[in-house]
N, C-alpha and C positions, 0 to 999 in steps of 0.2 A: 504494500500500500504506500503510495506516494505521500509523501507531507502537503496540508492544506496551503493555500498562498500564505496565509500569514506564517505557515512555522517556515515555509521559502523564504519570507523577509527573514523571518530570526536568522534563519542560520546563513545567509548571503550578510546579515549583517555581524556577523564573526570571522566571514572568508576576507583571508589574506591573497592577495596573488601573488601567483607563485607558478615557476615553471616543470615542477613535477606532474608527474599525471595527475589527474584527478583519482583514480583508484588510487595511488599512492598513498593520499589523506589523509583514511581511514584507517589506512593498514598500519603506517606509522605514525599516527596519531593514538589510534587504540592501543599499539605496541609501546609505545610512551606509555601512556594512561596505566597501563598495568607495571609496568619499569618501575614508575612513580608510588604506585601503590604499594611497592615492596620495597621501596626505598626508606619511604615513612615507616612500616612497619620497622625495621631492622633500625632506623633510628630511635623510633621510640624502646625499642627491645634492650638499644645498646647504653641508651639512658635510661632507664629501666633496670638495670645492671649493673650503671656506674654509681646510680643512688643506692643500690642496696647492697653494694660490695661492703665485705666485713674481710676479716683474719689476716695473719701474719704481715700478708702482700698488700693488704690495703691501698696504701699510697701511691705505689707503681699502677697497681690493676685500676685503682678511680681513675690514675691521671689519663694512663692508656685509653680507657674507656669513655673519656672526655676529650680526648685528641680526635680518636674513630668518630665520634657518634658529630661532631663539627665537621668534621670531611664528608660527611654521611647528609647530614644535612645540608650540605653546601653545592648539592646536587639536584638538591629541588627545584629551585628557584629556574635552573637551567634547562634541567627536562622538561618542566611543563611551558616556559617561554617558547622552547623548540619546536614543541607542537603548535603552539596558537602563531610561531614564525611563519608555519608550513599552512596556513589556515583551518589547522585541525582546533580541536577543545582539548579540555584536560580533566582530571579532579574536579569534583566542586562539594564535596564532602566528605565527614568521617565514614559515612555508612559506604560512600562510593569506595573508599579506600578499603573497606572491609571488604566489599563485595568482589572486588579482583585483586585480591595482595596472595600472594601465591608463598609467602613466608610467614611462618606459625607465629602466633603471640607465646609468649610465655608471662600468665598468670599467676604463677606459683607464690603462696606467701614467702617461701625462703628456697632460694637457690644454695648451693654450695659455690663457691667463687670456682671451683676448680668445671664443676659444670658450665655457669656463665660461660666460662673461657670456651669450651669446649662446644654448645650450644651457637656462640659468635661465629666459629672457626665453620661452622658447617652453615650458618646462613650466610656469610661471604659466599665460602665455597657455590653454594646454592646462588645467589645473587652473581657470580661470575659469569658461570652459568646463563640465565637468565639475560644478564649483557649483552653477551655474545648470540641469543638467540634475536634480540631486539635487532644487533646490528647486521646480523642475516638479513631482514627484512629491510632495514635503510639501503643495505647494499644493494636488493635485489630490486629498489626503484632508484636506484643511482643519488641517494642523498649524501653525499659526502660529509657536508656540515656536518648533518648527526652523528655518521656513520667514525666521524673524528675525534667528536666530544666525548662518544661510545669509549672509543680506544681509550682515550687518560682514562676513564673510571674504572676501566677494568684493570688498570695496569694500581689506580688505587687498590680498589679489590683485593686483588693481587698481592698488596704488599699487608694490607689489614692482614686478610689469610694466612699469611706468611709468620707474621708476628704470632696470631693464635697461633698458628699449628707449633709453633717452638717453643712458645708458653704452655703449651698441653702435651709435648712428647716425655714419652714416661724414661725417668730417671735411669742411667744403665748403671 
């Protein structure tokens, strides 16, 4: 079913012009929109974590935790600009962020810090992932902009990842 003229105004009055396809829009605009969703998730996860880190490591794991989750969040602002650059939409609330965030909450009244850690290291991992499936689809409509921005945060990714997995390899 086609949109009535007036939701044709709405959404003509959010198009951007732009020389990708028009199928393009949708694909990497919804593939943002869910990026997005699990971005927020894993920040709130990772501040989540750095407020309720306790024991020995305290200090290291808050600060760590507080460094990730600013890189984490510094990614928002970018992805969903990127969509509404290419004329697509983005997020427009919590409920929407719940309804496509593909990375788990964690509710738990008391995590163990050595969990937290371990918990982070697999929703990176997972969120890498994810990146790179995003940037399959920019590729495969020749968006370079995104398909660039893609690359630094996976190489962020990458190095959060990196950090968890050596803070969670078991002692020899």
């Amino acid at each position: 079913m086609s949109p009535n003229p007036v939701e044709k105004r709405k959404i003509a009055a959010l198009a951007t012009p732009t020389d990708l396809k028009s199928n393009a829009i949708p694909d990497i605009s919804g593939a943002l929109a869910a990026l997005l969703a699990d971005v927020f998730a894993l920040y709130i996860k990772t501040k989540n974590f750095h407020w309720h880190m306790s024991g020995p490591h305290f200090r290291d794991y808050h600060l760590l935790l507080d460094e990730q989750s600013e890189q984490i969040f510094a990614m928002t602002d970018a992805v969903a600009e990127r969509a509404r650059k290419i004329g697509g939409t983005t997020l427009r609330s919590i409920g929407h962020i719940g309804r496509l965030q593909r990375i788990n909450d964690n509710d738990a009244d008391y995590v163990t810090p050595e969990d937290m850690l371990a918990e982070l290291r697999d929703d990176n991992k997972q969120l890498i992932s994810l990146l790179r499936e995003t940037h399959d689809v920019c590729s495969e409509h020749n968006d370079v902009a995104t398909t660039s921005l893609l690359e630094n945060w996976i190489d962020e990714a990458e190095r959060r990842h990196w950090f968890l997995f050596e803070m969670t390899r078991p002692a020899k």
